[in-house]
N, C-alpha and C positions, 0 to 999 in steps of 0.2 A: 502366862501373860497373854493377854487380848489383841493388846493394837498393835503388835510387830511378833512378824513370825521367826522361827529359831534360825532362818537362811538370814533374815533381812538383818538380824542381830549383830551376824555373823560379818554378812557385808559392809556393815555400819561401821565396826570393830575394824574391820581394816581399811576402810575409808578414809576413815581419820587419819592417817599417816598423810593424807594428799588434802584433808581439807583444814590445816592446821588454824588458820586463821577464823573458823568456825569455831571450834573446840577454845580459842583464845578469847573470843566474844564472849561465849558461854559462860567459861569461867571468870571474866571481867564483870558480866552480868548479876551475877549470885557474891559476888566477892564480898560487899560491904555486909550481908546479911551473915556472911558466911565464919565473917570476921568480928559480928557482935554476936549477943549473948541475944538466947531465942528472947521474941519480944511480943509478946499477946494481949492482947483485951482479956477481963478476967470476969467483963459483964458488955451485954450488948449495947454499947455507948457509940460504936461506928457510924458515922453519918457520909450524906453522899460525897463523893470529891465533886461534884459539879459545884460545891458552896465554894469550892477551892480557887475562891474569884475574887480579883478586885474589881470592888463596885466601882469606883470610879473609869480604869483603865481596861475592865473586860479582860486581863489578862492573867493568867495562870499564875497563882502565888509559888514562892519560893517555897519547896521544902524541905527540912533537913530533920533529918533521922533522930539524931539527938536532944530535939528542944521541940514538945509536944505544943508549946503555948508562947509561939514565937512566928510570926507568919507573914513573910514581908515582899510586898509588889517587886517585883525585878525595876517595872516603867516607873512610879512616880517615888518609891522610895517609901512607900508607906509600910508600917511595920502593925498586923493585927492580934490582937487576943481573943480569949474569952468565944464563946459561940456564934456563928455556927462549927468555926473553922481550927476547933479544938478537936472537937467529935469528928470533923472530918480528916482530921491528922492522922487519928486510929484508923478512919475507912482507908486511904490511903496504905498505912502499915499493914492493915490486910490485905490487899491490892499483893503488894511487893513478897510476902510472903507466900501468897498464893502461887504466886508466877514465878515466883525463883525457886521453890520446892519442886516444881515440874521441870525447870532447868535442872536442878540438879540431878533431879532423875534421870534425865537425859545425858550428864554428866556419867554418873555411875556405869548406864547402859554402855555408852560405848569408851570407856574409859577403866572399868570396874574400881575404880579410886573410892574406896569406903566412906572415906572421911565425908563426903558427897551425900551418898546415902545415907547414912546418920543423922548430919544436919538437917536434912528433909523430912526423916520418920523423929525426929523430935521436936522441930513443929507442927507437924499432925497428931503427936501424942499430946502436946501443949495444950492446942485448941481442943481435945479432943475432953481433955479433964473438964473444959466451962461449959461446950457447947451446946450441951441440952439444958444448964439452965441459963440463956442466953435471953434479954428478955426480949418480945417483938417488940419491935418498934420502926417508926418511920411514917411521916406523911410526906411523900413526897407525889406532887401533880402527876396522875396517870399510873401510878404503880403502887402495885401491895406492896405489902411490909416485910420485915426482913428481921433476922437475928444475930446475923455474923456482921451484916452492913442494912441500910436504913430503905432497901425495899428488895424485892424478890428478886429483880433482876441480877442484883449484886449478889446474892443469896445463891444464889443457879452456878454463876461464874466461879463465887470460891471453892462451892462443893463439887463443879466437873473438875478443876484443877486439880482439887485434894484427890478425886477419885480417879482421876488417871497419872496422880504421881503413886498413889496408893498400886496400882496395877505392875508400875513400872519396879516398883521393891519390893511386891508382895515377898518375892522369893528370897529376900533377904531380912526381913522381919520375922521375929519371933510369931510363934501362935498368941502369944498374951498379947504381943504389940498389934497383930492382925486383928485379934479382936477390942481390941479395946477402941481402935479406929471407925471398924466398921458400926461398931454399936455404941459409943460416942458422939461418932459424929456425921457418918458418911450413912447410914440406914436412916435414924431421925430425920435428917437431913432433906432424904429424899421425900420422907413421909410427908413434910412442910410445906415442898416443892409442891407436891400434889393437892395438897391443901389450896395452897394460894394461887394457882396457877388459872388464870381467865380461861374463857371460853370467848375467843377472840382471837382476828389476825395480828398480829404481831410480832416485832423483831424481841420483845419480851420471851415471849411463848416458845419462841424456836431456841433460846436461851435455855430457858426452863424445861424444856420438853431433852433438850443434848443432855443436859446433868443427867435427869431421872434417867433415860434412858441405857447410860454409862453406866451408872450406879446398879442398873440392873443385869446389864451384860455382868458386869465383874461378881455379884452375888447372886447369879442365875434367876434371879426373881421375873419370872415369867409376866406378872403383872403389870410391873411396874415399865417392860420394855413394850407391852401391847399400851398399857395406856400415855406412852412418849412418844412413840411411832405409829402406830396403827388406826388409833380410838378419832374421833370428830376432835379436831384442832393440835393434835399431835404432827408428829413432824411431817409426815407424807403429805398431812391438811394443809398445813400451812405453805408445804412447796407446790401444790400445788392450784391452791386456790389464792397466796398472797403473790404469785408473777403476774402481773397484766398479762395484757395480750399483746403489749409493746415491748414485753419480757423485761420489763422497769420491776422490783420490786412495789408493790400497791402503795409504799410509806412518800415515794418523788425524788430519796434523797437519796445518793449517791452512798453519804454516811451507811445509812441504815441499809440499802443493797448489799455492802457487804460486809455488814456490822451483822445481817441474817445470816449470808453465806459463813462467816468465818463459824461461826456456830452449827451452822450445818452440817460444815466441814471437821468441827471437833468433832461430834459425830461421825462423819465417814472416816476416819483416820482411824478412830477408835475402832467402828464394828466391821472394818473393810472386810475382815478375813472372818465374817461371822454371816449366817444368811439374811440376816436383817441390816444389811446395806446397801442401799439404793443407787451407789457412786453412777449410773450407766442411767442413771431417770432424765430426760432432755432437755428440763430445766434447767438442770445445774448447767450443763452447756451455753444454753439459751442466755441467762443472766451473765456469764461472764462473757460471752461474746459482746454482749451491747454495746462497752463502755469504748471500745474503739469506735464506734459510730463517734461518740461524742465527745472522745478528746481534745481539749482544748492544744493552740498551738506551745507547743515546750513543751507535753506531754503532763500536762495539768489533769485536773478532775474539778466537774463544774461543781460549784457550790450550790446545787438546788438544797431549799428547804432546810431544813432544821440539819445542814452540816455544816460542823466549824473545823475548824484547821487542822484539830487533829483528829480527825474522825478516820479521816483517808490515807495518812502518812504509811501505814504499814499494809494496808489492803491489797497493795499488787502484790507480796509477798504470796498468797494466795493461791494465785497461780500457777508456781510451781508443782505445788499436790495436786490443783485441776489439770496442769497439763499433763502430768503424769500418767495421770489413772485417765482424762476424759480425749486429750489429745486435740488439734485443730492448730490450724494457720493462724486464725485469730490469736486464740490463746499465748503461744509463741512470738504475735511479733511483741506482744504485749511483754512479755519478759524480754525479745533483744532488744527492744526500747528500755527498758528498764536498766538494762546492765552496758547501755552506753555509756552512763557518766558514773557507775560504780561498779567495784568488782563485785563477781557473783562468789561472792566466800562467805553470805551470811546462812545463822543455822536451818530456816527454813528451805535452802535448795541443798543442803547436806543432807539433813532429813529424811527432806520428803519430795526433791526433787529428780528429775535426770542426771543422769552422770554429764551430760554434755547438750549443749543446746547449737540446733543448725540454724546458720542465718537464714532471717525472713526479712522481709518488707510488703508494706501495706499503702496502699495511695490513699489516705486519708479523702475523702468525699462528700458530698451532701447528704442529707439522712432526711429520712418524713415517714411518719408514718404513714400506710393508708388512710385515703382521703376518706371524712366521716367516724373515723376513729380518733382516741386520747392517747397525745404521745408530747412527744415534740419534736421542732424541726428544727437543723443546723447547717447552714449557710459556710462556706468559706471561700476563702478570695486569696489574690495575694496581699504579702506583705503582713502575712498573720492575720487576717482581718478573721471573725468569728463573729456570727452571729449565734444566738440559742434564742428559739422563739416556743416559750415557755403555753401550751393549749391542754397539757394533761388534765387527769382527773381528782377532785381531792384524796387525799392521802392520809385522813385520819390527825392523831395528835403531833404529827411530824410535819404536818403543810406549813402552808406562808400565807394562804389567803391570797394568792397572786397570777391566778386565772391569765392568758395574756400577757405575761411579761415578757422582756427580752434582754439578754444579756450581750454584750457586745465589745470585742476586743481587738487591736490593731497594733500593728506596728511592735508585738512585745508587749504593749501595757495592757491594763484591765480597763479599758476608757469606763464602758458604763458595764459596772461587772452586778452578777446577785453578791449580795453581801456573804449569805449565808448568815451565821450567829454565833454567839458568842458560848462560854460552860452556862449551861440552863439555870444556873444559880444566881448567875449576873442577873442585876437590875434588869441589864438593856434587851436581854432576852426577852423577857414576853415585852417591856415597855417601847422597845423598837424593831428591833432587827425582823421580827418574827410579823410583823404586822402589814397590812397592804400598803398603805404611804411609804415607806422605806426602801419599795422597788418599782421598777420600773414598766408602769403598768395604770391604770385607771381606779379610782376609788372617787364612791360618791356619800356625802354625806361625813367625810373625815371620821367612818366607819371600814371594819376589815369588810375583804366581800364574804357572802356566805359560801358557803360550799356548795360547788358545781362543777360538773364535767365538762370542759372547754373540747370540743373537736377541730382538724383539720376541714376546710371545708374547700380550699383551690390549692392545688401545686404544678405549675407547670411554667417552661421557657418560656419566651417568646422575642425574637430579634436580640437573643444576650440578655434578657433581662429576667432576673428568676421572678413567680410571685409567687408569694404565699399568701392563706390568708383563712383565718381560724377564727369560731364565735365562740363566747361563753352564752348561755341562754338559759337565763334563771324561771324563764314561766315555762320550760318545760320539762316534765316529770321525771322525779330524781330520789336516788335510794344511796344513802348511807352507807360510806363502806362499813363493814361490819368486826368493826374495833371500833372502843371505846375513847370518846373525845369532850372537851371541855369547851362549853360555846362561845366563844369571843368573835363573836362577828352581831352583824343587826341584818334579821333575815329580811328582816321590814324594809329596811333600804334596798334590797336587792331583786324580790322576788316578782316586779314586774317588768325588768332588765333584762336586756339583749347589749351585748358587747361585740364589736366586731373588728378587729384590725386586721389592715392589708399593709401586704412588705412587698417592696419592690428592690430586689438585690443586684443592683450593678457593680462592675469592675470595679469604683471608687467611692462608692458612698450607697446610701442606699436611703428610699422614701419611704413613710410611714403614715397609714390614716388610721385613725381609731373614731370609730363613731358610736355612741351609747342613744338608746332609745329607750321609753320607757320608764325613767325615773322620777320621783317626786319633783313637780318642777320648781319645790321652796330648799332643794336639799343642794350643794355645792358637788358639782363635777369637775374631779381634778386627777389632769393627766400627771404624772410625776415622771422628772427624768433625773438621776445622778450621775455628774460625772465628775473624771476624776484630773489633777491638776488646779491650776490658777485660773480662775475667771479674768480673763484678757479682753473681752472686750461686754463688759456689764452695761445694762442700760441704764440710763439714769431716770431712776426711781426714786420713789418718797423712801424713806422708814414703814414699817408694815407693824405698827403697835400691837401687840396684845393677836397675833397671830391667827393663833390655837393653844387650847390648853388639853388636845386631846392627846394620847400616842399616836403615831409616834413622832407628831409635831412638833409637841413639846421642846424638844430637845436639838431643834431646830435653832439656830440664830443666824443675827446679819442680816435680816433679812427686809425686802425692799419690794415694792410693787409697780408695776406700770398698766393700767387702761389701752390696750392696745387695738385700734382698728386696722392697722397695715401690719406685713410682715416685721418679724423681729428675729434678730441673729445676736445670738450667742455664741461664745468662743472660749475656749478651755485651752492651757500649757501644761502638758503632762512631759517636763525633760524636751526631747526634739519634738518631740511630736502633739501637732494641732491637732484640735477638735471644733470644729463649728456644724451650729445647730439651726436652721433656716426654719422658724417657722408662721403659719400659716395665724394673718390675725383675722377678729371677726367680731369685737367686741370682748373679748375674756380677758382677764386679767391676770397678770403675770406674775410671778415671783421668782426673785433668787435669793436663796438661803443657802448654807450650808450646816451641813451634818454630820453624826458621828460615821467614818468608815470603819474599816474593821482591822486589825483592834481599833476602839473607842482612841485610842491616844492622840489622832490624827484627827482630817476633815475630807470629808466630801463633798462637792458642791449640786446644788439642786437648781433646777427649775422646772414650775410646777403652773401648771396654766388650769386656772378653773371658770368654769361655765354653768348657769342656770337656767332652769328653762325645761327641764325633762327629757332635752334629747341635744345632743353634742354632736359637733365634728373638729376633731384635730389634725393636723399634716404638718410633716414633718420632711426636711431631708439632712441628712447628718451624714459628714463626712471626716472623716483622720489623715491628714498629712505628714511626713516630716521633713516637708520643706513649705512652698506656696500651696494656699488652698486649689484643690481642684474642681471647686464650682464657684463660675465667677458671680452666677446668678440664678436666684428661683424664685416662681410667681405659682401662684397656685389658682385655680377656677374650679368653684363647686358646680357641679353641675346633676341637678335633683338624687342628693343625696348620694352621689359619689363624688369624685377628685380627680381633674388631670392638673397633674403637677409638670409643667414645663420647667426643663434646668437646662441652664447653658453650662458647660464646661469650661475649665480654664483654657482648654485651646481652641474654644470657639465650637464646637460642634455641642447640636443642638441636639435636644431629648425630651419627646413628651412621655411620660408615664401616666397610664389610666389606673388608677388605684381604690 
């Protein structure tokens, strides 16, 4: 055996006397597999579970083991057939069979309960009878193709599973069952991997690159472990050319940071005790320290970019093997955070954690990167207040197109939060969530923006007042990160644009100017803001007919306009707590609409100010209570293309900000 040495077996074996509640999960986990009859595809009909969606509600379909062609919404009650979500039933089936064969491994190891073992080496004998003539298949946006499931990603994940439950019983399987595995299905297997696998950064590649690599430890194949690790875009490549230098994963999204890392991590887990493991490279450190910079208040994880709800749920578990083997303050308070509101008896700190964690604590603080650099900056206050002021660089097929955003949270709620997105199969995926209109941020021409690297360009105090203040700058010279992308944006609308917003962050609110230069002066400049509750104080507006027919407009209703040359205040009821929005008129016109939040089942409400002319300026000062508002007044003066924004307070004291 590879990934666990004959001491750590040993320790395991008697561990479990004290980690019973571990060993209980395990086996609750593998139970319903464990207790049907093995259940395989007999031809490569697998399709992704991302289709595993309803269109209307964006939410995860029901599934049950039993009834292949039976697939029904939890939210509106709808009940589907027929394709995609037949094909996706089996990807699913292979999913669950993957992961509970490796449980049970894990079972057997520190248990030696046979029955465990068996049912594991007879589904890998199962699949192992179809597997090479499995046919490819799969079109799915961004990704090769696949055999066992409908692209390579899926492809990588079944074969590392198989290949490190295969590890975990070699010693209990016959020579006929060892090979009929390995040449069935886990040698082919890899051969595929290397077939399809890009030459590009990606949280794909790092997927694909752990299988091959596994697959070569456990059958010495020299080759196969130089070209996973070693070779141009192998796993060294990609750690060390897909970290920014904000030590963000290059993709933006939180998902995909440690959607790479946990793959990473099967690898280091696998080859810890082999000399081709890297556990000590300062990457790995680097990336999981970040995400305390940016946790939200409750101990959340921001929804940048192409992550949805369940991308993150299990990711802190992670940490227990990085603090392990990598060790740090950070790392730790991240897990006593964690195991404040649950106990620490799941299998991952059994495993592969410490026997016992010391209290830590962290004073959570402002974050920025260096000024002139792609990152982003985080604001916090009391009373939970949260800003994310979104300046990074694009990120490939996982971005938003949202250069300049800002996320913003208070009191407990998500006032104006990133959406983030729905399973990549929903509608609303590419037709909303994923698009620049959807966040809060600037779009012109009711086109995405193109791809650009937004930097920090001011961060500093001054009399209590924090500023920030970051450009996106499309005329000047810009290189593609180097993974492959699909182009949904109009470079045309963008590529003689300058973007520029300033934040001014006080104690109870905070000012905001966004000014665009540069644009076609026949094309619409429009600021977008959602937030979240009742519109409590709407202006009275016409009807807004026949809108937009573009994404992610479309999908937009309610909606109303007003011509505005004086200020205009907006006001939102999220539960206790207000939201009013002060802003700056000048001739633009106004809307309030609402839209789909996330899930799709609810509403979000918008207002969205647009401007023509080639060059904009908008101001803003937004504030959250939950009691009386605390700005009783704001007046704004341009003054040659900047902003002092004077706000009185609700108790009288006075504030000019220069923004």
């Amino acid at each position: 055996m590879i990934q666990f040495t004959k001491a750590q077996i040993t320790q395991l074996q008697k561990k479990r006397e004290l980690w019973p509640e571990a060993i209980s999960q395990l086996k609750e986990e593998v139970s319903e597999v464990m207790a049907e009859p093995v259940l395989v595809p007999k031809t490569g009909i697998a399709n992704w579970f991302l289709y595993y969606y309803c269109p209307k509600c964006s939410v995860q379909l029901e599934f049950n083991r039993m009834n292949g062609h039976y697939h029904k919404c939890p939210a509106c009650g709808q009940a589907f057939t027929g394709e995609p979500y037949d094909s996706t039933w089996w990807g699913i089936i292979n999913s669950r069979n993957y992961t509970t064969a490796f449980k049970m491994g894990l079972l057997y190891l520190v248990t030696k309960e046979e029955t465990y073992a068996k049912k594991a080496i007879s589904i890998m004998t199962e699949y192992s009878k179809y597997y090479k003539d499995y046919e490819v298949h799969g079109d799915i946006p961004y990704n090769g193709p696949g055999k066992s499931g409908a692209q390579t990603l899926d492809e990588a994940n079944f074969l590392r599973s198989f290949a490190m439950t295969y590890d975990l019983l070699s010693d209990v399987m016959t020579k006929a069952e060892q090979t009929f595995i390995r040449d069935g299905m886990l040698l082919p297997g890899a051969e595929f991997l290397m077939e399809h696998r890009h030459n590009q950064l990606h949280n794909h590649e790092v997927i694909i690159n752990s299988a091959i690599a596994i697959i070569g430890l456990i059958f010495h194949m020299d080759s196969y472990v130089k070209f996973a690790v070693y070779e141009p875009y192998g796993l060294l490549y990609q750690l060390e050319h897909g970290m920014l230098q904000n030590h963000m994963w290059f993709e933006g999204a939180f998902g995909y940071h440690f959607y790479a890392l946990t793959s990473f991590f099967a690898y280091e887990k696998f080859a810890l005790h082999t000399p081709h493991s890297h556990i000590s490279h300062p990457n790995y450190k680097a990336m999981m320290e970040l995400l305390v910079d940016y946790l939200e208040p409750g101990f959340r994880i921001p929804m940048l970019n192409d992550t949805n709800y369940g991308h993150t749920s299990s990711s802190l578990y992670l940490y227990e093997f990085a603090y392990r083997e990598i060790g740090g303050e950070k790392l730790l308070y991240i897990l006593n955070e964690l195991y404040k509101n649950e106990k620490r008896d799941n299998v991952e700190a059994f495993i592969y954690g410490v026997d016992e964690l010391t209290p830590c604590v962290h004073l959570s603080e402002n974050y920025h990167v260096e000024e002139g650099l792609s990152g982003n900056t985080i604001l916090r206050g009391a009373n939970g207040r949260y800003l994310l002021f979104k300046h990074d660089s694009y990120g490939g097929e996982h971005d938003h197109y949202d250069r300049l955003d800002i996320s913003y949270l208070a009191y407990g709620k998500r006032i104006s939060p990133d959406l983030g997105t729905t399973g990549y199969g929903a509608l609303l995926h590419y037709d909303y969530y994923k698009n620049t209109g959807s966040h809060n941020t600037v779009m012109i021409g009711e086109e995405n923006q193109a791809p650009v690297n937004a930097v920090l360009k001011r961060y500093e105090e001054l009399d209590g007042v924090i500023y920030a203040e970051a450009q996106a700058d499309w005329t000047a010279p810009y290189t593609m990160p180097d993974s492959y992308t699909i182009v949904q944006w109009k470079e045309e609308h963008y590529r003689s644009v300058k973007m520029t917003r300033k934040i001014a962050w006080t104690d109870d609110y905070f000012a905001e100017v966004f000014l665009v230069t540069g644009a076609d002066p026949d094309l619409a400049i429009d600021w977008v803001m959602h937030v979240s509750g009742e519109n409590i104080l709407a202006f009275n507006g016409r009807p807004a007919e026949g809108f937009s027919v573009k994404k992610p407009y479309r999908h937009l209703h309610s909606i109303k306009e007003i011509k505005s040359d004086s200020p205009i205040v907006t006001a939102y009821q999220d539960g206790e707590v207000t939201t009013h929005i002060f802003g700056y008129g000048f001739g633009q016109t106004v809307y309030s609409a609402k839209g789909p939040d996330n899930p799709s089942i609810s509403d979000i409400n918008y207002r969205i100010e647009r401007s023509f002319g080639g060059e904009a300026m908008f101001a803003h000062v937004i504030t959250s209570s939950d009691g009386a508002c605390k700005v009783g007044a704001v007046s704004f003066e341009a003054l040659n293309g900047s902003m002092m924004i004077h706000v009185k307070e609700a108790d009288g004291r006075e504030r000019k900000l220069f923004v």
